[in-house]
C-alpha positions as CSV (number, residue, x, y, z in Angstrom):
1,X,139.1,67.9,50.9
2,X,135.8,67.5,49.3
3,X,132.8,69.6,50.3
4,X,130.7,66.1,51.8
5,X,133.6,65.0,53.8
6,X,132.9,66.4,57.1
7,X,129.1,65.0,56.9
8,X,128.5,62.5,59.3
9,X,128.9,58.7,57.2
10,X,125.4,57.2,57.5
11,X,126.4,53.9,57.3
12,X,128.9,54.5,60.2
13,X,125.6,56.1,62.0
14,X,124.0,53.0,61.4
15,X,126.4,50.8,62.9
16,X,126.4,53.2,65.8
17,X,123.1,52.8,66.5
18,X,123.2,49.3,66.1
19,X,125.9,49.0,68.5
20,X,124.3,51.3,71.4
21,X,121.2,49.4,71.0
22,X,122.8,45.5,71.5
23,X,124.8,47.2,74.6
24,X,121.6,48.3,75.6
25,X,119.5,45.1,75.3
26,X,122.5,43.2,76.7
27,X,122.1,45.3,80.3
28,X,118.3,45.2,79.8
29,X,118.7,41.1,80.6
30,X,117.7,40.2,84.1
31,X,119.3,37.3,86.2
32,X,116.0,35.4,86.4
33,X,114.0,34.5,89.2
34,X,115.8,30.8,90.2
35,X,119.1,33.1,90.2
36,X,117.7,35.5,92.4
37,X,116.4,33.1,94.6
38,X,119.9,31.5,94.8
39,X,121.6,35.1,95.7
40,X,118.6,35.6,98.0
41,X,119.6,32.1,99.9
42,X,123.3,33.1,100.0
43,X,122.8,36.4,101.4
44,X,120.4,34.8,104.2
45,X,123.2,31.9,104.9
46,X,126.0,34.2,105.2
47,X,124.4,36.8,107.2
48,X,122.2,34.9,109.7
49,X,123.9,31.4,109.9
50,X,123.3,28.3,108.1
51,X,119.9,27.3,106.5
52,X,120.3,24.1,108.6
53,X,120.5,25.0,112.0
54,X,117.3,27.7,111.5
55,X,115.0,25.4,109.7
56,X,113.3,25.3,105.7
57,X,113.7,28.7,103.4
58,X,111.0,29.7,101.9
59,X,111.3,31.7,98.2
60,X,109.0,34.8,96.9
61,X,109.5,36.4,94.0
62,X,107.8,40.1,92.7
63,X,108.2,41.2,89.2
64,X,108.8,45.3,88.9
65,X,106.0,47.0,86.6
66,X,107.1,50.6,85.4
67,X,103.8,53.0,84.8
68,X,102.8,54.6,81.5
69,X,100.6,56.0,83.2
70,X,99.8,54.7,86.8
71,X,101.3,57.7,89.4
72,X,97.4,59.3,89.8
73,X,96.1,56.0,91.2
74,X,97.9,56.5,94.5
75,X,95.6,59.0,95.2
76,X,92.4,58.2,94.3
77,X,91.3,54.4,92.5
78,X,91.2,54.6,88.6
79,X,92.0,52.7,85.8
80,X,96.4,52.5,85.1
81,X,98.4,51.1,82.3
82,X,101.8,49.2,83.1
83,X,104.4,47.6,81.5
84,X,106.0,45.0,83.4
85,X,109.8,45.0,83.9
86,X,112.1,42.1,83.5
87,X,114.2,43.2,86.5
88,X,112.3,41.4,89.6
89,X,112.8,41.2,93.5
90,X,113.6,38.0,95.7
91,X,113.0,37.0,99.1
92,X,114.3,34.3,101.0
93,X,113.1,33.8,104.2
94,X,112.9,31.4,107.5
95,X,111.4,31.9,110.8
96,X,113.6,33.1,113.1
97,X,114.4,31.4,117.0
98,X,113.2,34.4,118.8
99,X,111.7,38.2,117.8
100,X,112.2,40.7,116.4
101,X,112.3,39.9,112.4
102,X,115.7,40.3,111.0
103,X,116.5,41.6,107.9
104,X,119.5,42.0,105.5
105,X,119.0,43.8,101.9
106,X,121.0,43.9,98.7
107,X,121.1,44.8,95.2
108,X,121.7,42.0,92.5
109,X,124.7,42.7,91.3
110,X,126.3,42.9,95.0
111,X,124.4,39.9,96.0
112,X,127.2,37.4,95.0
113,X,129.6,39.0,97.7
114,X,128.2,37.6,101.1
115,X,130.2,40.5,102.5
116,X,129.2,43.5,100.4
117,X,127.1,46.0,99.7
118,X,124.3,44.4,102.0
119,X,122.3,46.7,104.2
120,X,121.5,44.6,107.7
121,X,118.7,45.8,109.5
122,X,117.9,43.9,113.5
123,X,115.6,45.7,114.8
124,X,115.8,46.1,118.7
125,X,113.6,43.9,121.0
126,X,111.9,47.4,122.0
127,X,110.4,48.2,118.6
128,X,111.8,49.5,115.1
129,X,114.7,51.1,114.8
130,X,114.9,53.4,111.8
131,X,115.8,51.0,109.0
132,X,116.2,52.3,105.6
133,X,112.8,52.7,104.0
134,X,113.1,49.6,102.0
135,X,113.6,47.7,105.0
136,X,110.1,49.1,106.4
137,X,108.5,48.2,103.9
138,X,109.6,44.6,103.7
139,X,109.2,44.5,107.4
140,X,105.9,45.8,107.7
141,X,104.4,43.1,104.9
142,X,106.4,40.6,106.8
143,X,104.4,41.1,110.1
144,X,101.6,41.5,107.8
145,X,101.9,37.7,106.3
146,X,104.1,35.3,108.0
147,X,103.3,33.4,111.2
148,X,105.8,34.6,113.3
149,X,108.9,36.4,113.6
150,X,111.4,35.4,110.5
151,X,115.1,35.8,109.1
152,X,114.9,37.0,105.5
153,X,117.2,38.1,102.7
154,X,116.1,40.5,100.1
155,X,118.1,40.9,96.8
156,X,116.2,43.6,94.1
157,X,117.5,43.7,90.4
158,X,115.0,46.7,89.9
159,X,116.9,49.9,89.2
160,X,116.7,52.0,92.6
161,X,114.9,55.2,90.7
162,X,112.2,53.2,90.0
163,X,110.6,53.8,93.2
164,X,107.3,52.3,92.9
165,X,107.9,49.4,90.8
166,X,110.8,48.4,93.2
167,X,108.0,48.6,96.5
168,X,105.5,46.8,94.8
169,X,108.1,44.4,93.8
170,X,109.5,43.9,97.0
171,X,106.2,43.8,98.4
172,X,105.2,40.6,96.4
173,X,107.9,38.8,97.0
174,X,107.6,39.4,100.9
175,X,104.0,38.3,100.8
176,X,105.1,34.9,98.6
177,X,107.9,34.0,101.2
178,X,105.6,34.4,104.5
179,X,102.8,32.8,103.2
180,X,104.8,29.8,101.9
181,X,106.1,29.8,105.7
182,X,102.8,29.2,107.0
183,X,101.5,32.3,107.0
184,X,97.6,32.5,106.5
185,X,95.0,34.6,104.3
186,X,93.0,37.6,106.0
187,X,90.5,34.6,106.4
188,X,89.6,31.3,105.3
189,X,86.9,32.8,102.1
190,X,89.9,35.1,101.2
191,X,90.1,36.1,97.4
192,X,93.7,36.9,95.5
193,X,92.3,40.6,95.6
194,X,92.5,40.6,100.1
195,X,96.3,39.2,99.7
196,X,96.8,42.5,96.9
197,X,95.2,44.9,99.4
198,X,96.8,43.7,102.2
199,X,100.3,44.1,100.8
200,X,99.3,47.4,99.4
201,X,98.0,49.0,102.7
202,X,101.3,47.6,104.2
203,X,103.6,49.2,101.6
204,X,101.9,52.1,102.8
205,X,102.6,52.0,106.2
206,X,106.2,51.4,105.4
207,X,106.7,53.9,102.7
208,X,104.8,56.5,105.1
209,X,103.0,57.9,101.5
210,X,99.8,56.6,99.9
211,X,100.5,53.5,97.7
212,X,98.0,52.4,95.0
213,X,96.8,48.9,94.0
214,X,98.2,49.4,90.2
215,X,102.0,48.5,90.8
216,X,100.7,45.7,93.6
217,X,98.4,44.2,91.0
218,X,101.4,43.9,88.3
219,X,103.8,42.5,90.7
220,X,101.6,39.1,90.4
221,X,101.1,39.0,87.2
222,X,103.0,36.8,84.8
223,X,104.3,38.9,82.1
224,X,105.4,36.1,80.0
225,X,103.7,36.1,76.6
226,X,101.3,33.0,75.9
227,X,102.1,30.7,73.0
228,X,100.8,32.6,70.2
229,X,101.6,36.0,71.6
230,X,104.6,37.9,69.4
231,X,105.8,40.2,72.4
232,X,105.1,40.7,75.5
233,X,102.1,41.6,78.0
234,X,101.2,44.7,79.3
235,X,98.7,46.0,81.8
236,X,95.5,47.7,82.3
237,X,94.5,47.9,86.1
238,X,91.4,48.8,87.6
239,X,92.2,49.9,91.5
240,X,88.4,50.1,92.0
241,X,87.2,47.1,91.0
242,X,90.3,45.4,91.6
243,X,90.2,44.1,88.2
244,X,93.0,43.7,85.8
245,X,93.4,42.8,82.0
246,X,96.6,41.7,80.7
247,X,97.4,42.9,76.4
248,X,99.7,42.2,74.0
249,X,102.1,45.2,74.1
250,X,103.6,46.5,70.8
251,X,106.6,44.9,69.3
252,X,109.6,45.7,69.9
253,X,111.0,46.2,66.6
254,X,108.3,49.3,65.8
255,X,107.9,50.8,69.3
256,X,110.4,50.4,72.2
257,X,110.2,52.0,75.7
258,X,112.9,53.0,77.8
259,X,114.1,54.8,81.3
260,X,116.3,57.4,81.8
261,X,117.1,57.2,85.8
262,X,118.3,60.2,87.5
263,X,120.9,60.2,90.2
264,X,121.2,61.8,93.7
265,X,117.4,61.7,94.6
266,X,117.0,63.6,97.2
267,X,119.5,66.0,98.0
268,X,119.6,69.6,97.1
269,X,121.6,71.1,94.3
270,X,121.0,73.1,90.9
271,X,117.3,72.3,89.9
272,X,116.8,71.9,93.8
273,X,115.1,67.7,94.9
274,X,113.8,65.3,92.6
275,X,112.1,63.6,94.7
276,X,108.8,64.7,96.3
277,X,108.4,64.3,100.4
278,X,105.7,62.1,102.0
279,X,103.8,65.5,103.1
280,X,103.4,66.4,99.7
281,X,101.6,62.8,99.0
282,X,99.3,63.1,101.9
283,X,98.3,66.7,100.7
284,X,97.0,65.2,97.4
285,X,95.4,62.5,98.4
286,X,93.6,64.7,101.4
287,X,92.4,67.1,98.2
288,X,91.5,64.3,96.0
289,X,89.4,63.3,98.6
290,X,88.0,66.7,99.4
291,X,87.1,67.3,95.5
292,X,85.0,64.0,95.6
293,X,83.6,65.4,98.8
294,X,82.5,68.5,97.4
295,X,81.1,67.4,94.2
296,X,78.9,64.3,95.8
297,X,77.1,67.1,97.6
298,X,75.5,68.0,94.0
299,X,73.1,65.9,93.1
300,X,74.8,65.2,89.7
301,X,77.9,63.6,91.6
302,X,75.6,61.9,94.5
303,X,77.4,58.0,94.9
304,X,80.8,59.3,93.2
305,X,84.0,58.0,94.7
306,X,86.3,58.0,92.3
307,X,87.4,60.6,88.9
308,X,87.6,56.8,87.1
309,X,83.5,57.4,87.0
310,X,83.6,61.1,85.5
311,X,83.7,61.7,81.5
312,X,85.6,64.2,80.3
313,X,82.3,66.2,79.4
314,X,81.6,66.7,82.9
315,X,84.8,68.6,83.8
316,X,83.5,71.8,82.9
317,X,80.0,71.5,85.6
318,X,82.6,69.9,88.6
319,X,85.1,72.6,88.4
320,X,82.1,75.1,88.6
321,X,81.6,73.5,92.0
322,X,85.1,73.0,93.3
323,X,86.7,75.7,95.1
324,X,90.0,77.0,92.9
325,X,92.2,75.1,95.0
326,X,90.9,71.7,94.1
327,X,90.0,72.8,90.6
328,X,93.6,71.5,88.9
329,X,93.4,68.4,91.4
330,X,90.4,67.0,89.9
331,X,91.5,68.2,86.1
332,X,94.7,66.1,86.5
333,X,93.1,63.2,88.0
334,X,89.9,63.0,85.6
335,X,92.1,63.4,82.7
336,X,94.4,61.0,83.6
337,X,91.9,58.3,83.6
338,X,90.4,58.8,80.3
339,X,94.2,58.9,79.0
340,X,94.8,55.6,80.0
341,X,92.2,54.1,78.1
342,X,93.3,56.0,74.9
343,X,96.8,54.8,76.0
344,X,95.6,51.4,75.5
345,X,93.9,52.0,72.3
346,X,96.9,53.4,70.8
347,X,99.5,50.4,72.3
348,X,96.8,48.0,70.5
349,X,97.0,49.7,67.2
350,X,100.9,50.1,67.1
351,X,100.6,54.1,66.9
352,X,103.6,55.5,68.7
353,X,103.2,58.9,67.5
354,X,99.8,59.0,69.6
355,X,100.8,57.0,72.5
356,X,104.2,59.6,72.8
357,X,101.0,62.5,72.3
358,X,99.8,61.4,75.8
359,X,102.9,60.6,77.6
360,X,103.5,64.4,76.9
361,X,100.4,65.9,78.0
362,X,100.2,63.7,81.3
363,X,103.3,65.3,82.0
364,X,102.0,68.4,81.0
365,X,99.0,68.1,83.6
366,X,101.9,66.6,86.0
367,X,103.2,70.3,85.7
368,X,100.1,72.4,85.4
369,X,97.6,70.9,87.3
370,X,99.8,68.3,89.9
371,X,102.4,70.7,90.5
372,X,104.8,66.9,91.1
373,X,107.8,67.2,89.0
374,X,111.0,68.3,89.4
375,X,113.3,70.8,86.7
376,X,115.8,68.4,85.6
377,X,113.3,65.5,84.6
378,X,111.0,68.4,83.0
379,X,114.4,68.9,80.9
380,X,114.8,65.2,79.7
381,X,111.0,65.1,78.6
382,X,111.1,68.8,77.2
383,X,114.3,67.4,75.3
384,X,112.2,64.1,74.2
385,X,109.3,66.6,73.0
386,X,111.7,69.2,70.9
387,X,114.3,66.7,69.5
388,X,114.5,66.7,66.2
389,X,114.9,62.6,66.0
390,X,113.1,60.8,63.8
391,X,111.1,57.8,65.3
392,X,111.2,59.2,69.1
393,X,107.6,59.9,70.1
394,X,107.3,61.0,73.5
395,X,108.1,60.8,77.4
396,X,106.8,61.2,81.0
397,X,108.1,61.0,84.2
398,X,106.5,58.0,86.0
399,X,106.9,56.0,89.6
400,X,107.0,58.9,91.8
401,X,110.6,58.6,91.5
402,X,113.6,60.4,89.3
403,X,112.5,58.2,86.6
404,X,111.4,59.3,82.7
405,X,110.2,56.8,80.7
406,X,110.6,57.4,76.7
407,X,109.2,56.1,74.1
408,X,110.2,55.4,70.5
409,X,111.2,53.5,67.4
410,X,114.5,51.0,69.1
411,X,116.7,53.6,66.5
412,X,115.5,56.4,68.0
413,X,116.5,55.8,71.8
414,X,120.2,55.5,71.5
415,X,120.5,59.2,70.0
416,X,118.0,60.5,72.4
417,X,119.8,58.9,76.1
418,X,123.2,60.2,74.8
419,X,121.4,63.7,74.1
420,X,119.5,63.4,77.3
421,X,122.7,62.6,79.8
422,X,124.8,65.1,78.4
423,X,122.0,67.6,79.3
424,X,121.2,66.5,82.5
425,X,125.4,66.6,83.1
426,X,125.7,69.9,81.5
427,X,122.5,71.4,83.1
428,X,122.1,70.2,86.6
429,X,125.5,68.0,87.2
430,X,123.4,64.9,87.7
431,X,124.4,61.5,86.7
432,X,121.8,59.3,85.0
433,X,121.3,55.9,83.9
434,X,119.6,54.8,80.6
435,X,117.8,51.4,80.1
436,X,115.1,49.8,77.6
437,X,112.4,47.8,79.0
């Protein structure tokens, strides 16, 4: 046996990696948006009756929007970057004969069986029942938007992990379907911006955590390259000024993102809950708020109301004036915003190796200063920081969920989700599920 023959074959690598990565793209294709609608209209038929006997359907549609770097916008307005997903959300819905709205909720790929893995929520004439939380939130933008008490179907080909995409998703699409019913505008001068809010502050209520504009703003927007575009459009969203402006992401033969989506979200095992509770968001926002309290009392900070307006010179003379406690609140919330601008900046210029830089140290601050994530997704962006993989540049959690998003040369992310799931299996006995964007 000759001294090379146990070295792995680089041309059997190769083909490795291209395999991984066209099973890869292949499950990153969405059913698109006339096929959801036609699940969506299936599921409503089968569970509530024929369309005929209840009157028109009405179709919505919300595209999921996963955040490089969005999570610090739920808690005070500031300037986000997104990439929207193919996977989308559809709602098909009618009004109903009598109240109370009825609802019936399923994942695209159970969608085709009338009869499966649907989640039917009737709420008694008395008031709510305790739907699952999905269910609230579509009901709550429901009552928000349509005209009356409706029927509606709801079927989501965003991956469940993805917490906040998935919301703002389903809250578009909700919004879409009662309005087209008849539903009206806050009033008649409304601009685009009320319908966002509205829908925001209702996915609120329904989630029971603070919700940001960010993921509301990029469920309405198209992400569909124009003519002379070469890949597709990503976001940079102002929640202050309610503003948003759409840019040509990287291509996707130099820089390639991906998720790596953790199972078991909430339950309690090695590496203790991934998943953050609804107190814990309501502490935040209550000490974001507090910080800006505190340092509009200065006459520096006099009009402030949001970290979006600080530089990063004036860090150093707010923290003088916070007390300790709100200290690392407003360090991870100033410094988020002026990341995502850089964020941009480095998307535009095609340079990975910085845009990976900052994915790192958000989730760095996410650690130091946030205290918001959870041992086994530090371990998959630890593992994305010290692997020794040429072309993979960096990763973050992101979407409030048990969700890392990676970024990389397309070679580099097959090697790194097989590295990744093994250690997440080995480490903490958690499933996961690996996608590209």
């Amino acid at each position: 046996m000759s001294p090379d023959s146990s070295r792995p074959d680089p041309a059997s690598q190769a083909r490795s990696t291209l395999d991984e990565l066209g099973r890869l793209r292949e499950r990153a294709r969405a059913p698109a948006p006339p096929e959801l609608h036609r699940r969506a209209r299936t599921l409503l038929d089968a569970h509530f009756g024929p369309a005929e006997q209840q009157g028109p359907v009405e179709d919505g549609f919300g595209r999921g929007a996963v955040g490089l770097l969005a999570d610090h916008t739920h808690y005070s307005d500031g300037f986000a970057v997104l990439a929207p997903m193919a996977w989308g959300t559809a709602v098909a819905a009618r009004r109903a004969p009598e109240a109370p709205t009825r609802l019936v909720l399923a994942e695209a790929s159970d969608a085709e069986d009338a009869e499966g893995d649907a989640t039917t929520c009737r709420p008694s004439a008395g008031g709510p029942s305790s739907p699952p939380g999905e269910a609230r939130v579509a009901q709550a933008v429901l009552d928000a938007f349509a005209p009356g008490p409706v029927e509606a179907a709801v079927v989501s080909a965003v991956p469940p992990a993805c917490f906040d995409a998935r919301l703002a998703a389903l809250g578009g699409a909700a919004a879409r379907a009662a309005l087209a019913l008849g539903g009206t505008e806050a009033s008649p001068n409304a601009r685009p911006t009320d319908a966002e809010e509205r829908v925001r502050a209702a996915l609120a209520e329904g989630r029971g955590v603070p919700f940001s504009r960010a993921p509301v703003q990029a469920a309405a927007h198209d992400a569909t390259p124009p003519p002379n575009a070469s890949s597709p459009r990503w976001l940079l969203a102002d929640t202050a000024a309610r503003e948003r402006l759409a840019f040509e992401a990287p291509s996707e033969d130099t820089l390639r993102c991906g998720l790596i989506a953790l199972g078991g979200t909430g339950e309690t095992r090695a590496g203790g809950t991934l998943v953050q509770p609804p107190a814990f968001h309501h502490q935040r926002r209550r000490q974001a708020d507090n910080a800006l309290r505190v340092l509009r009392e200065d006459d520096g900070f006099a009009g402030l109301t949001s970290f979006r307006d600080l530089e990063h010179r004036d860090l150093d003379r707010a923290e003088a004036l916070l007390p300790p406690a709100l200290e690392p609140i407003a360090r991870h919330l100033l410094t988020e915003n002026r990341r995502a601008g850089k964020i941009v900046r480095a998307t535009r210029h095609g340079d990975g190796q910085l845009l990976g830089a900052l994915l790192l140290m958000s989730h760095t601050s996410l650690i130091d200063n946030w205290q918001g994530a959870s041992p086994p997704l530090n371990a998959v962006v630890n593992a994305a920081e010290d692997a020794d993989i040429d072309g993979l540049y960096g990763a973050c959690q992101t979407g409030r969920g048990p969700c890392v998003l990676v970024a990389g040369r397309p070679a580099a992310l097959p090697a790194f989700f097989r590295h990744a799931t093994d250690l997440l299996d080995e480490q903490f006995d958690r499933p996961a599920e690996t996608m590209l964007l």
